[in-house]
DSSP file (Angstrom, degrees, kcal/mol; ACC not computed):
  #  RESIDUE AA STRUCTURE BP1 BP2  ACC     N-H-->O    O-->H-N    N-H-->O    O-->H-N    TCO  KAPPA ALPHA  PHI   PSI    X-CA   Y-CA   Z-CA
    1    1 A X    >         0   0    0      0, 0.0     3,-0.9     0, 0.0     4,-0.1   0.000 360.0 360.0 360.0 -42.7    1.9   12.4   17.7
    2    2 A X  T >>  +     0   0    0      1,-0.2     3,-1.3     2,-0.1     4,-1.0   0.861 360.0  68.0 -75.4  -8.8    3.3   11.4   14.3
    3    3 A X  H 3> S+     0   0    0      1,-0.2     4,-0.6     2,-0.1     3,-0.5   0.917  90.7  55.1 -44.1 -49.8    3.7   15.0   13.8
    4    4 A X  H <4 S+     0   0    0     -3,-0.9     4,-0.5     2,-0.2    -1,-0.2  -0.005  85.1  86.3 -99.4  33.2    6.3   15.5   16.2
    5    5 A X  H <> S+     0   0    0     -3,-1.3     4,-1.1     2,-0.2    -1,-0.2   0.780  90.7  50.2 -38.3 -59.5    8.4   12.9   14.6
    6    6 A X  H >X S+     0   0    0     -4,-1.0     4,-2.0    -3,-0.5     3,-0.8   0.959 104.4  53.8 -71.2 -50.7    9.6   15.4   12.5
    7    7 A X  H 3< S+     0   0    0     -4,-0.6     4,-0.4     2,-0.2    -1,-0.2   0.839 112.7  49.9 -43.9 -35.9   10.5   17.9   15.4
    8    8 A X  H 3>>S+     0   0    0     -4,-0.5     5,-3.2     1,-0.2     4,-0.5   0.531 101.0  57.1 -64.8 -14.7   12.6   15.0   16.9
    9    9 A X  H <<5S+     0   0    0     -4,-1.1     3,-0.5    -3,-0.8    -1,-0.2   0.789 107.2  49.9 -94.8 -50.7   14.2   14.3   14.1
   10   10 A X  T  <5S+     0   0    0     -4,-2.0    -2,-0.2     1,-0.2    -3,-0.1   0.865 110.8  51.3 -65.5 -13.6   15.5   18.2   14.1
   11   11 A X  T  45S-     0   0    0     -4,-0.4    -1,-0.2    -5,-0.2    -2,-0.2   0.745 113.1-127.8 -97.4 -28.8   16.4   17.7   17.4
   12   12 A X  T  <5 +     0   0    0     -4,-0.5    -3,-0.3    -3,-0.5     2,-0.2   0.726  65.5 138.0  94.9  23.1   18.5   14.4   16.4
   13   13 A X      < -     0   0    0     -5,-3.2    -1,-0.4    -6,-0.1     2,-0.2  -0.680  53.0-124.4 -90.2 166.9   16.4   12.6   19.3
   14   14 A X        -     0   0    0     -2,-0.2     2,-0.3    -3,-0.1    -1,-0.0  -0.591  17.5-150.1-105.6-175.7   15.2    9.2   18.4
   15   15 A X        -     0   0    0     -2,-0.2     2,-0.3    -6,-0.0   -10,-0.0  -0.614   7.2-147.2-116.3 169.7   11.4    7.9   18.6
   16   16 A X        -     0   0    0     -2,-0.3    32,-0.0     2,-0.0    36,-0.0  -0.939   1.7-148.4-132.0 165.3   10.6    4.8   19.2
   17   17 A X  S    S+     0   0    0     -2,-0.3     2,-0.5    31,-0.0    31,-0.0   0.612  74.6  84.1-105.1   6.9    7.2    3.0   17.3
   18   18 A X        +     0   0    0     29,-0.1     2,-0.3    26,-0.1    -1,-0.0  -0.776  63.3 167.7-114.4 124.8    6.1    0.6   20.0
   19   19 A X        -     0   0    0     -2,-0.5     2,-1.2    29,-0.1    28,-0.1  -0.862  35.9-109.4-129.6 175.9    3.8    2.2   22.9
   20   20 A X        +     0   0    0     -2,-0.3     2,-0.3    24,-0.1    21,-0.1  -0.770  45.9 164.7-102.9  93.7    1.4    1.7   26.2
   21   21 A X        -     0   0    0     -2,-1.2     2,-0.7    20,-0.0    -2,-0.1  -0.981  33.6-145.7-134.0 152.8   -2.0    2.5   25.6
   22   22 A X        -     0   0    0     -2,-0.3     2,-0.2     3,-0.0     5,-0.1  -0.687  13.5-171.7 -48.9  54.0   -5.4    2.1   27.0
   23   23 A X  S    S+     0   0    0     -2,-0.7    -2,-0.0     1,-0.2     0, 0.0  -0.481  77.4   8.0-114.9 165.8   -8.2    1.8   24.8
   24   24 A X  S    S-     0   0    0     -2,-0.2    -1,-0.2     1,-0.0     3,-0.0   0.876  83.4-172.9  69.1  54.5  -11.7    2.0   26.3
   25   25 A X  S    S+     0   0    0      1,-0.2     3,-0.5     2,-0.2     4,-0.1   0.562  75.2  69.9 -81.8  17.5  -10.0    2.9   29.3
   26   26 A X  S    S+     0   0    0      1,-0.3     3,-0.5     2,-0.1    -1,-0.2   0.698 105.4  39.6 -96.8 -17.1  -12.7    2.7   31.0
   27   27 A X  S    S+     0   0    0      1,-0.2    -1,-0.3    -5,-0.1    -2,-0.2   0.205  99.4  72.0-100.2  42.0  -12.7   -1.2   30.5
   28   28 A X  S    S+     0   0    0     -3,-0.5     8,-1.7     1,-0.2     9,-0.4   0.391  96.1  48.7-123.3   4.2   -9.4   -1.8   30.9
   29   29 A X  B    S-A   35   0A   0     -3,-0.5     6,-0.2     6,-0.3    -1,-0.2  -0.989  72.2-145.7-133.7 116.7   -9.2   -1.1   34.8
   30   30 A X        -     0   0    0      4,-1.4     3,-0.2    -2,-0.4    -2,-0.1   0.292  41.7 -76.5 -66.9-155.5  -11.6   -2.7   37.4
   31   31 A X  S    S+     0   0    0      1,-0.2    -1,-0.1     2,-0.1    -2,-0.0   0.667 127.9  56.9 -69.2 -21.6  -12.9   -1.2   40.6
   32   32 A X  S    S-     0   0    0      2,-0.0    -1,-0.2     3,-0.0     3,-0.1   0.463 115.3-113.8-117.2 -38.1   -9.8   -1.7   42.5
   33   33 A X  S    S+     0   0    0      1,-0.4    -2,-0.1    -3,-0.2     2,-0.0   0.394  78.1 128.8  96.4   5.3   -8.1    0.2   40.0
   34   34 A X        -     0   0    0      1,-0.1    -4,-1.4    -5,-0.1    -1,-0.4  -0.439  68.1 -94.1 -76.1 162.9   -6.0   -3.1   38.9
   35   35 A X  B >   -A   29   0A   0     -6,-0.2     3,-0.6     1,-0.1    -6,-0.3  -0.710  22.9-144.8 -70.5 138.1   -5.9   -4.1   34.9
   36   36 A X  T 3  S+     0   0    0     -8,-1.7     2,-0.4     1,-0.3    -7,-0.1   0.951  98.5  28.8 -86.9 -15.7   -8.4   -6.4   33.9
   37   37 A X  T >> S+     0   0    0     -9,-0.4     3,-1.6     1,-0.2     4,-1.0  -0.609  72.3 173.6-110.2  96.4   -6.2   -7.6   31.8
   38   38 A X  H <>  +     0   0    0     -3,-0.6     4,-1.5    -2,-0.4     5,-0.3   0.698  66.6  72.3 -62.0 -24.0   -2.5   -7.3   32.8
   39   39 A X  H 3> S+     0   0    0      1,-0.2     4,-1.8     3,-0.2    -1,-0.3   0.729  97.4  54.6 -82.1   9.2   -0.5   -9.2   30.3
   40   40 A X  H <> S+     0   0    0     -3,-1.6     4,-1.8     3,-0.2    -1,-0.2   0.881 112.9  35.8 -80.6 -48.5   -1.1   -6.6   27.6
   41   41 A X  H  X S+     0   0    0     -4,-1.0     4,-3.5     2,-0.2    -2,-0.1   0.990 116.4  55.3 -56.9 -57.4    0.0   -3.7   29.2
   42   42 A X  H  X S+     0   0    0     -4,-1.5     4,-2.1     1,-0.2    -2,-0.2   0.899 114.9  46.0 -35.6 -69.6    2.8   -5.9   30.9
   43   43 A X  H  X S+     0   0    0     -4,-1.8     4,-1.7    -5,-0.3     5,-0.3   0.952 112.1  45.0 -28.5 -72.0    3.7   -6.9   27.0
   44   44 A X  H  X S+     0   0    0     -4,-1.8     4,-2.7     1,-0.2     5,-0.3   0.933 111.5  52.0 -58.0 -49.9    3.7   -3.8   25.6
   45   45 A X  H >X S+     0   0    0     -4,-3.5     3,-1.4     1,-0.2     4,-1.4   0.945 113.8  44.6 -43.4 -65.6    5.7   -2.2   28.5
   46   46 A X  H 3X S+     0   0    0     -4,-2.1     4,-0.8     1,-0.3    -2,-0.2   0.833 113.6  55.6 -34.1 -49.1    8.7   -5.1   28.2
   47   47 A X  H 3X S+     0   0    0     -4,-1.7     4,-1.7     2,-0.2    -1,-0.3   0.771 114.6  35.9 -70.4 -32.3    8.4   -4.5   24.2
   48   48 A X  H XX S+     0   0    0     -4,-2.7     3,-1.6    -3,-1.4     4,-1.6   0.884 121.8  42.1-106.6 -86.5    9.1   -0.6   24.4
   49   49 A X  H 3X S+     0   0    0     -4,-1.4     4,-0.8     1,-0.3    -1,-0.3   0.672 112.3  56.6 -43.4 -11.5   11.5   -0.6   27.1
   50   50 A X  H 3X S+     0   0    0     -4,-0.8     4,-4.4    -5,-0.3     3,-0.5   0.943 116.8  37.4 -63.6 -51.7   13.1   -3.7   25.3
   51   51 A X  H <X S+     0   0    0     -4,-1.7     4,-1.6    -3,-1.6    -2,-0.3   0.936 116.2  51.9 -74.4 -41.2   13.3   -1.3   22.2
   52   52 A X  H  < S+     0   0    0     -4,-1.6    -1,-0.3     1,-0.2    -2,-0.2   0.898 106.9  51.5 -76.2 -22.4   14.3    1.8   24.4
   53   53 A X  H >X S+     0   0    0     -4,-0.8     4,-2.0    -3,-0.5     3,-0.6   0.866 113.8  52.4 -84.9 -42.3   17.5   -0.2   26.4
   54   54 A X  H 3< S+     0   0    0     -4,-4.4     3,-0.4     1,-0.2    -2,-0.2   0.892 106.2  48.3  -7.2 -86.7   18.7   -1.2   22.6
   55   55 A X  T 3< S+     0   0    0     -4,-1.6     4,-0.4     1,-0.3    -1,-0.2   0.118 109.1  52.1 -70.8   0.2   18.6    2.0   21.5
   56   56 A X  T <> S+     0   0    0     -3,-0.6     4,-1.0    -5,-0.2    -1,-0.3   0.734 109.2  54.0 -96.6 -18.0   20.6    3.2   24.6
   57   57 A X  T  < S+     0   0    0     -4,-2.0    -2,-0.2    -3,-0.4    -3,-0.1   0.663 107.4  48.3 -86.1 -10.1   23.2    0.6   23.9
   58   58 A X  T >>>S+     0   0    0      1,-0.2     4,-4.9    -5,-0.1     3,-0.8   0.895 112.5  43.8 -85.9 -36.2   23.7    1.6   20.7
   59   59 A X  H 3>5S+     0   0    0     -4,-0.4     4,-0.8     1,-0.2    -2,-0.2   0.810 109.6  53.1 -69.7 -22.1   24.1    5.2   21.1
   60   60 A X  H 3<5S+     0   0    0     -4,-1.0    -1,-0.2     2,-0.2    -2,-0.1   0.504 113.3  49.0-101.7   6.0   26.2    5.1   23.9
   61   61 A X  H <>5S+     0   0    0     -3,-0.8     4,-4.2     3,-0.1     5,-0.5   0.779 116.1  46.8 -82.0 -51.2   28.5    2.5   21.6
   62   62 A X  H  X5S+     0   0    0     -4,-4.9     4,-1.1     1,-0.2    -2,-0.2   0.804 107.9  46.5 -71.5 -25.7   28.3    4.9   19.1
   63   63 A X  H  X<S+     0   0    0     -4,-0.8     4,-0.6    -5,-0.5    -1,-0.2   0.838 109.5  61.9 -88.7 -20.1   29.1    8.2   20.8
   64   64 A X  H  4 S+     0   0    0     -5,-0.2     3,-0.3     2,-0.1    -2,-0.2   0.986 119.6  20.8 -51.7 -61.8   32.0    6.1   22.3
   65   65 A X  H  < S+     0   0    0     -4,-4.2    -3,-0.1     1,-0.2    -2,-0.1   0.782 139.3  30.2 -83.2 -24.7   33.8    5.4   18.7
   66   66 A X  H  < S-     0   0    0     -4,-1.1    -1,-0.2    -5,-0.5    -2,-0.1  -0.087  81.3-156.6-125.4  44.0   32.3    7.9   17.0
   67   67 A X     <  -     0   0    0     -4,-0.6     2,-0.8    -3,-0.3    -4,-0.1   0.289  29.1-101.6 -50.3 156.3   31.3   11.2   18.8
   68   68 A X        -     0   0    0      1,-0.1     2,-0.2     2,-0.0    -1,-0.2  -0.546  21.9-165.9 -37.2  74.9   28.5   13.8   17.6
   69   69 A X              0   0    0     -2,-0.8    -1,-0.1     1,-0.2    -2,-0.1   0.092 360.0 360.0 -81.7  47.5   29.8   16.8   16.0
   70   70 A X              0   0    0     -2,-0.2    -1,-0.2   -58,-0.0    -2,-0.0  -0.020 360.0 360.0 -91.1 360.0   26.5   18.4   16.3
C-alpha cells in the first residue's frame, strides 16, 4: 500500500494516513456477524471520513481561487 503513494502522487490524487481495519478478523466479528467491539471501527471510520470531508473542502476552495493547470 505505501507503494502506491507514489503512483498517487503522479496522478496528483491525495492519500489519506488514517484507515479501517480488522485485525484478527476472525475475532473482531461475532456469530451474528455484528462487531464485538463497535467503537473502534465506529472511531476509525469518523477519523478517516473526518480527514477525507477536510480534504474535500479544501480542494474544492482551492480549485475555486486557484484552478489546476494540470
Amino acid at each position: 500500500m505505501e507503494h502506491l503513494r507514489a503512483v498517487f502522487a503522479e496522478l496528483y490524487a491525495v492519500t489519506t494516513r488514517d484507515t479501517i481495519s480488522f485485525h484478527g478478523v476472525w475475532e473482531c466479528f461475532g456469530g451474528d456477524g455484528r462487531p464485538t467491539d463497535p467503537d473502534g471501527p465506529a472511531t476509525a471510520a469518523k477519523t478517516l471520513l473526518d480527514q477525507v470531508t477536510w480534504w474535500a473542502r479544501v480542494l474544492r476552495d482551492a480549485k475555486a481561487t486557484t484552478p489546476s493547470t494540470v
